[in-house]
PDB file as gemmi writes it, atoms N, CA and C in Angstrom:
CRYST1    1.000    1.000    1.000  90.00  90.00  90.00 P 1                      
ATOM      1  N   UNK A   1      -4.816 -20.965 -24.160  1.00  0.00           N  
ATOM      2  CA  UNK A   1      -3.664 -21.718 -23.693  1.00  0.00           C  
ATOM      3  C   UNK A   1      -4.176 -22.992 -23.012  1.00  0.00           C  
ATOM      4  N   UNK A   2      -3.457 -24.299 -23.074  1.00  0.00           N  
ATOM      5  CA  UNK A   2      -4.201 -25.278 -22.781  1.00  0.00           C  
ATOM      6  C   UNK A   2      -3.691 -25.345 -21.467  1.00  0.00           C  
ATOM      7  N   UNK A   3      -4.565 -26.005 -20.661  1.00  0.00           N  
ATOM      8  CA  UNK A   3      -4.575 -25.962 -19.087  1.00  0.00           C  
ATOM      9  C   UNK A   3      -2.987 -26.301 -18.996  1.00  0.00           C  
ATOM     10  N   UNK A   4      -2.776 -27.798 -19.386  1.00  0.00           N  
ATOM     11  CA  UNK A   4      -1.002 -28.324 -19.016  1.00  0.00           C  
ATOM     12  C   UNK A   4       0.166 -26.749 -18.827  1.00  0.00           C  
ATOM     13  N   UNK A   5      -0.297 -26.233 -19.781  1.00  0.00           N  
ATOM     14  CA  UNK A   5       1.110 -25.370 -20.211  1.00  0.00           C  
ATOM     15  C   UNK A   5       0.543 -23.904 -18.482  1.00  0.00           C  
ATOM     16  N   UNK A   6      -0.772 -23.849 -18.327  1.00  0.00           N  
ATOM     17  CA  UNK A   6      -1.370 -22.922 -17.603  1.00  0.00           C  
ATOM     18  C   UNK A   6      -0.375 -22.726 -16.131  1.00  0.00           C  
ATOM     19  N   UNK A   7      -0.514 -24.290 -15.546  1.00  0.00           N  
ATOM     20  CA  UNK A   7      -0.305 -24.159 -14.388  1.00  0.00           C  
ATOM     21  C   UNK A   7       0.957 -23.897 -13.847  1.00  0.00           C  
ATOM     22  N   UNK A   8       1.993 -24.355 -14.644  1.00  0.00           N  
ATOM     23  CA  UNK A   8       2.938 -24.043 -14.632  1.00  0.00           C  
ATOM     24  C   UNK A   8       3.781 -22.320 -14.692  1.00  0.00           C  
ATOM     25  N   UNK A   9       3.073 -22.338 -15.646  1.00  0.00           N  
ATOM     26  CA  UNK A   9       2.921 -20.413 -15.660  1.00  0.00           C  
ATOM     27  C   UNK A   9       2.942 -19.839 -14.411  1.00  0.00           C  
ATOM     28  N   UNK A  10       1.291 -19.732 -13.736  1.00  0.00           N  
ATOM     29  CA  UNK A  10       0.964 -19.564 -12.786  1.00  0.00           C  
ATOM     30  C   UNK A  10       1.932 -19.626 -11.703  1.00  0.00           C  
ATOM     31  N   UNK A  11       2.281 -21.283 -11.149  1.00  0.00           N  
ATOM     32  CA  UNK A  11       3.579 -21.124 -10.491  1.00  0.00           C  
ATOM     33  C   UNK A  11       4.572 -20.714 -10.759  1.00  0.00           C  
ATOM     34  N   UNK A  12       4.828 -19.976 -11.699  1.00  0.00           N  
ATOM     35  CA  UNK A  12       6.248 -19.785 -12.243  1.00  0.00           C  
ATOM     36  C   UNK A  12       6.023 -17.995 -11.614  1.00  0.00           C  
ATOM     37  N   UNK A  13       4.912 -17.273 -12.139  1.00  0.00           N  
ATOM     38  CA  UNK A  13       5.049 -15.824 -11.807  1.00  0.00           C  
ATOM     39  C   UNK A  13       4.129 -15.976 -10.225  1.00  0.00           C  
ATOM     40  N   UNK A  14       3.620 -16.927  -9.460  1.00  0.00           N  
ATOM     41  CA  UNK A  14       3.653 -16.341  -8.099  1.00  0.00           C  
ATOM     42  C   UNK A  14       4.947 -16.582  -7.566  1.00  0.00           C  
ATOM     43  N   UNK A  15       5.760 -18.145  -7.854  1.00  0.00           N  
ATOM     44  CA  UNK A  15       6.911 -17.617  -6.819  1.00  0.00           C  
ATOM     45  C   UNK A  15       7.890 -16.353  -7.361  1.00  0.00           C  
ATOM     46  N   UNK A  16       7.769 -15.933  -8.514  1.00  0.00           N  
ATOM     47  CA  UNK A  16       8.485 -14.585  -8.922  1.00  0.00           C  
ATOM     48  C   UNK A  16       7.934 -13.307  -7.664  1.00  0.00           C  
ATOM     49  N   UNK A  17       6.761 -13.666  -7.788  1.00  0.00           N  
ATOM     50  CA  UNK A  17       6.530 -12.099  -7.087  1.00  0.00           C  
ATOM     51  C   UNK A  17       6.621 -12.534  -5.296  1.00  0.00           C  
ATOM     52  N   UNK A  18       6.636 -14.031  -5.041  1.00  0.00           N  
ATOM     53  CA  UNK A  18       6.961 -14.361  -3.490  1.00  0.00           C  
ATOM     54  C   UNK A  18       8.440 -13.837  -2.978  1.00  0.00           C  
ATOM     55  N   UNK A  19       9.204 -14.097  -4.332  1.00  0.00           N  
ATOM     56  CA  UNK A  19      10.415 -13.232  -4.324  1.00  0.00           C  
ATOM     57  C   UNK A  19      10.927 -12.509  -4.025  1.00  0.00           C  
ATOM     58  N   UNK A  20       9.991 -11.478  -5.018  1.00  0.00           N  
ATOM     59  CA  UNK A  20      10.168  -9.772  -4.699  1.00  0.00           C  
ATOM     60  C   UNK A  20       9.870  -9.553  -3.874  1.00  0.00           C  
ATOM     61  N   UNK A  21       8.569 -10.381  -3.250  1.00  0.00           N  
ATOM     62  CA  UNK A  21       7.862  -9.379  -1.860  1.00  0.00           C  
ATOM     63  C   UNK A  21       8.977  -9.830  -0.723  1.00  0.00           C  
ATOM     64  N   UNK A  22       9.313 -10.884  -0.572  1.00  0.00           N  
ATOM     65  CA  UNK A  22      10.672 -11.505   0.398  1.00  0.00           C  
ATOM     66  C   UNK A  22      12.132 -10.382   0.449  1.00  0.00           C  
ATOM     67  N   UNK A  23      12.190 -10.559  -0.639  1.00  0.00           N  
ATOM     68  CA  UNK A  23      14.003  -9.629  -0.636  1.00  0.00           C  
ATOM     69  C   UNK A  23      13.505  -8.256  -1.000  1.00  0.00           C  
ATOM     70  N   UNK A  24      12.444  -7.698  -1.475  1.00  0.00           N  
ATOM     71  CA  UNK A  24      12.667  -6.245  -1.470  1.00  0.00           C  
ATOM     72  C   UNK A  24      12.458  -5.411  -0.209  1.00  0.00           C  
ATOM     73  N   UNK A  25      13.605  -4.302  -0.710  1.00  0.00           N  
ATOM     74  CA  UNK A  25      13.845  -3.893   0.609  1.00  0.00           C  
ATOM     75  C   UNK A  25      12.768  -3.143   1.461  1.00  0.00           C  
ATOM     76  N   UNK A  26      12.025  -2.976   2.582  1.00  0.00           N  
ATOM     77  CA  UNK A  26      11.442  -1.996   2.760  1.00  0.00           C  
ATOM     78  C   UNK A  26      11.146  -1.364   3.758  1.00  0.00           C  
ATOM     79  N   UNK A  27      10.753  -0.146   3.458  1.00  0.00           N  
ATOM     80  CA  UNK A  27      11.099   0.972   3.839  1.00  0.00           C  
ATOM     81  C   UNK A  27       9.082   2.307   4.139  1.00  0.00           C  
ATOM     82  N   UNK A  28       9.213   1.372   5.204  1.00  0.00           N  
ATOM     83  CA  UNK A  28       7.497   2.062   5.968  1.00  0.00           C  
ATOM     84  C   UNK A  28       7.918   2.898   7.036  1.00  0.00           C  
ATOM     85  N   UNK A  29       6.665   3.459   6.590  1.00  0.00           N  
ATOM     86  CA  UNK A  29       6.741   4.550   8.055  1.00  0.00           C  
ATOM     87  C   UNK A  29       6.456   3.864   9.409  1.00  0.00           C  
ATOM     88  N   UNK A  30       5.839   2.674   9.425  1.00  0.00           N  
ATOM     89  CA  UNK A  30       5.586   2.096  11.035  1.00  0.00           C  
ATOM     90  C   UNK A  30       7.106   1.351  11.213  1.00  0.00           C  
ATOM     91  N   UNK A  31       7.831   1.392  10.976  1.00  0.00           N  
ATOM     92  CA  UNK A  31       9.392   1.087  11.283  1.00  0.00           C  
ATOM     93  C   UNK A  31      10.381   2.199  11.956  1.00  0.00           C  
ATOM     94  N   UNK A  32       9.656   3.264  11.527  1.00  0.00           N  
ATOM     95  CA  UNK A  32      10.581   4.602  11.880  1.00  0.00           C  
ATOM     96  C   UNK A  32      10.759   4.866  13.153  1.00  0.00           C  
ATOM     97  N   UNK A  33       9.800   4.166  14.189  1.00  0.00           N  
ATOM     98  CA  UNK A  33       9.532   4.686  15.573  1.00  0.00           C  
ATOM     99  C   UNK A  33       9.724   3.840  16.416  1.00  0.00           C  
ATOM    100  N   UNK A  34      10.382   2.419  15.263  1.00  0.00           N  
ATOM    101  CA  UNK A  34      11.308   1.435  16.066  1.00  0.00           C  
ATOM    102  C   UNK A  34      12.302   1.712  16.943  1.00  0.00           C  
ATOM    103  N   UNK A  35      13.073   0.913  18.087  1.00  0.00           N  
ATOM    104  CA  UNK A  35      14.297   1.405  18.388  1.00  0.00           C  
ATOM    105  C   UNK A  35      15.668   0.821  17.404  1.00  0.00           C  
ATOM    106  N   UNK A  36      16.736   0.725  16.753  1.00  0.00           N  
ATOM    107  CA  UNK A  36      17.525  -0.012  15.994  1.00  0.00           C  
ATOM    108  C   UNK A  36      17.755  -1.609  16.737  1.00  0.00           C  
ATOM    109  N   UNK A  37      18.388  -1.914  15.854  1.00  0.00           N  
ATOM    110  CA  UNK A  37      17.840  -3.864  15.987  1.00  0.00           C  
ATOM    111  C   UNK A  37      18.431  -4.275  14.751  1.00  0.00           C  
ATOM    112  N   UNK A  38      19.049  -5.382  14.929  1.00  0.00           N  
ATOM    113  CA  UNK A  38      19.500  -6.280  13.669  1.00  0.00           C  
ATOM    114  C   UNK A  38      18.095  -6.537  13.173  1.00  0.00           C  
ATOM    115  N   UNK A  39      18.187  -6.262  11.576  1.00  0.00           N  
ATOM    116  CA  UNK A  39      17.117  -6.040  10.408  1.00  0.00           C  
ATOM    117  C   UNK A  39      16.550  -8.227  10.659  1.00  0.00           C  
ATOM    118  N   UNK A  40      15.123  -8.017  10.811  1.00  0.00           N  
ATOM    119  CA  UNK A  40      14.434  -9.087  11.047  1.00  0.00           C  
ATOM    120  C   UNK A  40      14.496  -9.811  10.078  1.00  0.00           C  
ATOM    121  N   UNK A  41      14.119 -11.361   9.663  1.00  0.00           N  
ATOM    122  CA  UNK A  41      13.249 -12.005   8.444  1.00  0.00           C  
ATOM    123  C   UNK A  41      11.717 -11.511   8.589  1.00  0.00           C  
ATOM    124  N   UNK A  42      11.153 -11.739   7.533  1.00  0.00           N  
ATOM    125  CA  UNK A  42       9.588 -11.904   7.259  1.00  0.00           C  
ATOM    126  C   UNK A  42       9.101 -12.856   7.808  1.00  0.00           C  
ATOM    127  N   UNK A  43       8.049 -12.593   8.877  1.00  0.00           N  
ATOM    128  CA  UNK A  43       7.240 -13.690   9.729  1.00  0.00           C  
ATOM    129  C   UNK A  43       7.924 -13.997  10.632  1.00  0.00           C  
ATOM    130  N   UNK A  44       9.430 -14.583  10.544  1.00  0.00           N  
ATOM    131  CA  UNK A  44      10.015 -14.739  11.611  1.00  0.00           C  
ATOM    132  C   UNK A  44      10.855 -14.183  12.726  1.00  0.00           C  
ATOM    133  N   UNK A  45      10.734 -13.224  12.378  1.00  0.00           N  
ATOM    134  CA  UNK A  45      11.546 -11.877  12.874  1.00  0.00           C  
ATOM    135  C   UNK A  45      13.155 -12.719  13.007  1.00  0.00           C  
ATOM    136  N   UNK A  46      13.197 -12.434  14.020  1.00  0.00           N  
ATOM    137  CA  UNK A  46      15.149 -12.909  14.213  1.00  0.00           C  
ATOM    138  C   UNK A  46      15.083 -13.929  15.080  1.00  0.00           C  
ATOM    139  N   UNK A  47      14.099 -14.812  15.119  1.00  0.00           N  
ATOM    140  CA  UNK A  47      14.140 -16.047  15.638  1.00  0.00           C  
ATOM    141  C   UNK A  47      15.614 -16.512  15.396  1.00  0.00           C  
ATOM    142  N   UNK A  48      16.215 -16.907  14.169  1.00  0.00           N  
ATOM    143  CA  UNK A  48      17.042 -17.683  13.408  1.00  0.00           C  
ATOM    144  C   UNK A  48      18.187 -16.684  13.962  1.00  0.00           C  
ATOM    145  N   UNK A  49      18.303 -15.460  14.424  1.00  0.00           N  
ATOM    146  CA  UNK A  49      19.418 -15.428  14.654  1.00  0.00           C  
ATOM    147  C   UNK A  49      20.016 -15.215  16.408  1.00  0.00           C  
ATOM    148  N   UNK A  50      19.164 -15.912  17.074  1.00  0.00           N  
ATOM    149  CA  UNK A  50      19.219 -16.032  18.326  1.00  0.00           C  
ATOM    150  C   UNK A  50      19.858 -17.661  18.494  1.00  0.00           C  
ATOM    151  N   UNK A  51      21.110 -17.781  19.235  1.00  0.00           N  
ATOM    152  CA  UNK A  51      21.604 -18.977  19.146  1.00  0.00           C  
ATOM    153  C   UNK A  51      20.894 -19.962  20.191  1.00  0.00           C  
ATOM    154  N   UNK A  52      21.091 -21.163  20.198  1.00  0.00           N  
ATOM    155  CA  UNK A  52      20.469 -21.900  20.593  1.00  0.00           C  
ATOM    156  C   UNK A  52      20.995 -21.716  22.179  1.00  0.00           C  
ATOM    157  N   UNK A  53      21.978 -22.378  21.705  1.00  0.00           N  
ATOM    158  CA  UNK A  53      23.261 -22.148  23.156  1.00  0.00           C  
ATOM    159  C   UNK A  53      23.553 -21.210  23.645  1.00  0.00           C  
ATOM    160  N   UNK A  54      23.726 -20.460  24.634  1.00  0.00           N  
ATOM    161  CA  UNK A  54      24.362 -19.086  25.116  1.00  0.00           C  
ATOM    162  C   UNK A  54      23.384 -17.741  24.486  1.00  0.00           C  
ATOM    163  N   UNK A  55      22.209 -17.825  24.317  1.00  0.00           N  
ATOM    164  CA  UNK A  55      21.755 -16.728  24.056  1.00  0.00           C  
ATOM    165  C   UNK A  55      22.130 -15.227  24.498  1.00  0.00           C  
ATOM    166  N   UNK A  56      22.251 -15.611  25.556  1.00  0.00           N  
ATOM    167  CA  UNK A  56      22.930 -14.268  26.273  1.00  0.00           C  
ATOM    168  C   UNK A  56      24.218 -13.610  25.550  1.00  0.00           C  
ATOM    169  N   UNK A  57      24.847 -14.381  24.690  1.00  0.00           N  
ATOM    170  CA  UNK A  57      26.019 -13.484  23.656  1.00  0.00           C  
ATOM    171  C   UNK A  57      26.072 -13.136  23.096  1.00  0.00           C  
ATOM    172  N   UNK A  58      24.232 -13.320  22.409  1.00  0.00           N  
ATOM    173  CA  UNK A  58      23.598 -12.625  21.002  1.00  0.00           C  
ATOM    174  C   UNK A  58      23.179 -11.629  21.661  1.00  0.00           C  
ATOM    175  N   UNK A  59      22.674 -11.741  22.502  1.00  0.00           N  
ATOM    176  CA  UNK A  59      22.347 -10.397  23.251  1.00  0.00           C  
ATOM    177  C   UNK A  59      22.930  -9.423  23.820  1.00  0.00           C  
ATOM    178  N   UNK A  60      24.155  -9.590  24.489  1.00  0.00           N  
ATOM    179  CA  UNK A  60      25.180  -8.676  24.739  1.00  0.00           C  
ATOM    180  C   UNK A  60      25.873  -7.894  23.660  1.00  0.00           C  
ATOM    181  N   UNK A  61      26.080  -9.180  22.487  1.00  0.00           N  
ATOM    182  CA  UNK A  61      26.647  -8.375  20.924  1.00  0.00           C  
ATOM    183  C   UNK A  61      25.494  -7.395  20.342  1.00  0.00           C  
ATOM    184  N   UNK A  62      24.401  -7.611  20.166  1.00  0.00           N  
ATOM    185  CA  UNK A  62      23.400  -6.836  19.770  1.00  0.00           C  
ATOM    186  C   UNK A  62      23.469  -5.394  20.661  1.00  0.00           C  
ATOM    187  N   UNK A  63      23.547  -5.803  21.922  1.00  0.00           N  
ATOM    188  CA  UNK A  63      23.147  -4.503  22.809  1.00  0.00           C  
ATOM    189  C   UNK A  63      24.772  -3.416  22.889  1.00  0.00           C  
ATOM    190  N   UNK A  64      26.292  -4.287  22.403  1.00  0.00           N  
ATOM    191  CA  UNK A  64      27.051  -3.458  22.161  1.00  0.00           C  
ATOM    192  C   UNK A  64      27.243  -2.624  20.729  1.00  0.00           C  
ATOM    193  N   UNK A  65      26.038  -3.390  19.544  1.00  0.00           N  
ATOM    194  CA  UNK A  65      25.761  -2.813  18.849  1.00  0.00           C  
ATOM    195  C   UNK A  65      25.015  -1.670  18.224  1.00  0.00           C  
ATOM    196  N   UNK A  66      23.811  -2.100  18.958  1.00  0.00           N  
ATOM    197  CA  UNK A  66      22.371  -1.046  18.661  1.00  0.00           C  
ATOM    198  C   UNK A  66      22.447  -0.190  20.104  1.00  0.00           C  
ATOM    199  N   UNK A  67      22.715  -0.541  21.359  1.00  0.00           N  
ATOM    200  CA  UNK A  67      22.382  -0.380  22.483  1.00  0.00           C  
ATOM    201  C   UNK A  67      22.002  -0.774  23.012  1.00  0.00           C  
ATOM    202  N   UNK A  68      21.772  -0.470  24.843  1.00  0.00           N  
ATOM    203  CA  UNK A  68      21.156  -1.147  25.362  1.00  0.00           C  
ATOM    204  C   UNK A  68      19.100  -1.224  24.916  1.00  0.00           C  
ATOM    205  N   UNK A  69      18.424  -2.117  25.140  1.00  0.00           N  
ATOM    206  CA  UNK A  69      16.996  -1.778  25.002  1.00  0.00           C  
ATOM    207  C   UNK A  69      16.254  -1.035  25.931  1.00  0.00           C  
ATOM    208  N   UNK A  70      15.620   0.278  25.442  1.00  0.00           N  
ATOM    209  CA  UNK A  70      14.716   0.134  26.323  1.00  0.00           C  
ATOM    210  C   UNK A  70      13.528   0.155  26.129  1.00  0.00           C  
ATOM    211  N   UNK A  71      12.811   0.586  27.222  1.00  0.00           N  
ATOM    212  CA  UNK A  71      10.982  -0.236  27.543  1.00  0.00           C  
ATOM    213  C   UNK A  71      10.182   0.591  27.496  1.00  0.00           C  
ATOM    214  N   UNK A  72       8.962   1.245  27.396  1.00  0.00           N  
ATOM    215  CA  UNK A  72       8.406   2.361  28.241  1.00  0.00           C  
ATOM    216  C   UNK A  72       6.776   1.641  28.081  1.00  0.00           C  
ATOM    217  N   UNK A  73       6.090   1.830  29.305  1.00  0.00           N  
ATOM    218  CA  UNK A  73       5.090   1.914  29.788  1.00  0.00           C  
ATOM    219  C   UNK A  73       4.213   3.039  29.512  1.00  0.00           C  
ATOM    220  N   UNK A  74       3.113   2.725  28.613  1.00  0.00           N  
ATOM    221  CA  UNK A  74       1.622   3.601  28.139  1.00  0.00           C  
ATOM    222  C   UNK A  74       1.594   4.419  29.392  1.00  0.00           C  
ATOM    223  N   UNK A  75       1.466   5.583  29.840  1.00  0.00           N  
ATOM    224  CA  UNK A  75       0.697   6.251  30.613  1.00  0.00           C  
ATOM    225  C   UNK A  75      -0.747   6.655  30.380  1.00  0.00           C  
ATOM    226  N   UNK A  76      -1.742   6.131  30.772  1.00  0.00           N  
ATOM    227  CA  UNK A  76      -2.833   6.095  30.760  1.00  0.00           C  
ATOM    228  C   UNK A  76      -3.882   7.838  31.441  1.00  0.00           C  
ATOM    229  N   UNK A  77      -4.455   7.946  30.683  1.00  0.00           N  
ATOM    230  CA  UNK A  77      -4.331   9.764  30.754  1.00  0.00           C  
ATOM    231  C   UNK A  77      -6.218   9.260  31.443  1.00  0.00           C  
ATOM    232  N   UNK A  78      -6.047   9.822  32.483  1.00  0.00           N  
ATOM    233  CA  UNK A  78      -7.904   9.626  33.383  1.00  0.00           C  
ATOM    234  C   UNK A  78      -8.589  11.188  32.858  1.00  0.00           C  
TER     235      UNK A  78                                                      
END                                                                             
């Protein structure tokens, strides 16, 4: 295949599979032991859905959604 027709290819099936790896859904075991949370983006987690203005209303809606958050502290075993 002559190079011209090559590269194009190439870009054509990585952004196919940038695709798939973006929108498919998934489903790991290091997620399971999350607490619930509006479902993140890739890399950016939920940056984008924290408002600029009034953050505090994304946060109150979230926390009348999922719950409140909570925290816990490692106990360190001597």
């Amino acid at each position: 295949m002559p190079w011209p027709l090559l590269v194009p290819l190439i870009a054509l099936i990585t952004a196919i599979l940038l695709l798939f790896l973006l929108l498919a859904p998934r489903h790991s075991s290091s997620s399971s032991h999350l607490p619930p949370g509006p479902p993140p983006f890739p890399l950016i987690g939920n940056a984008l859905q924290i408002p600029a203005e009034h953050p505090e209303d994304a946060f109150a809606e979230w926390a009348a959604k999922y719950g409140l958050p909570s925290t816990s502290v490692p106990r360190l075993q001597s």
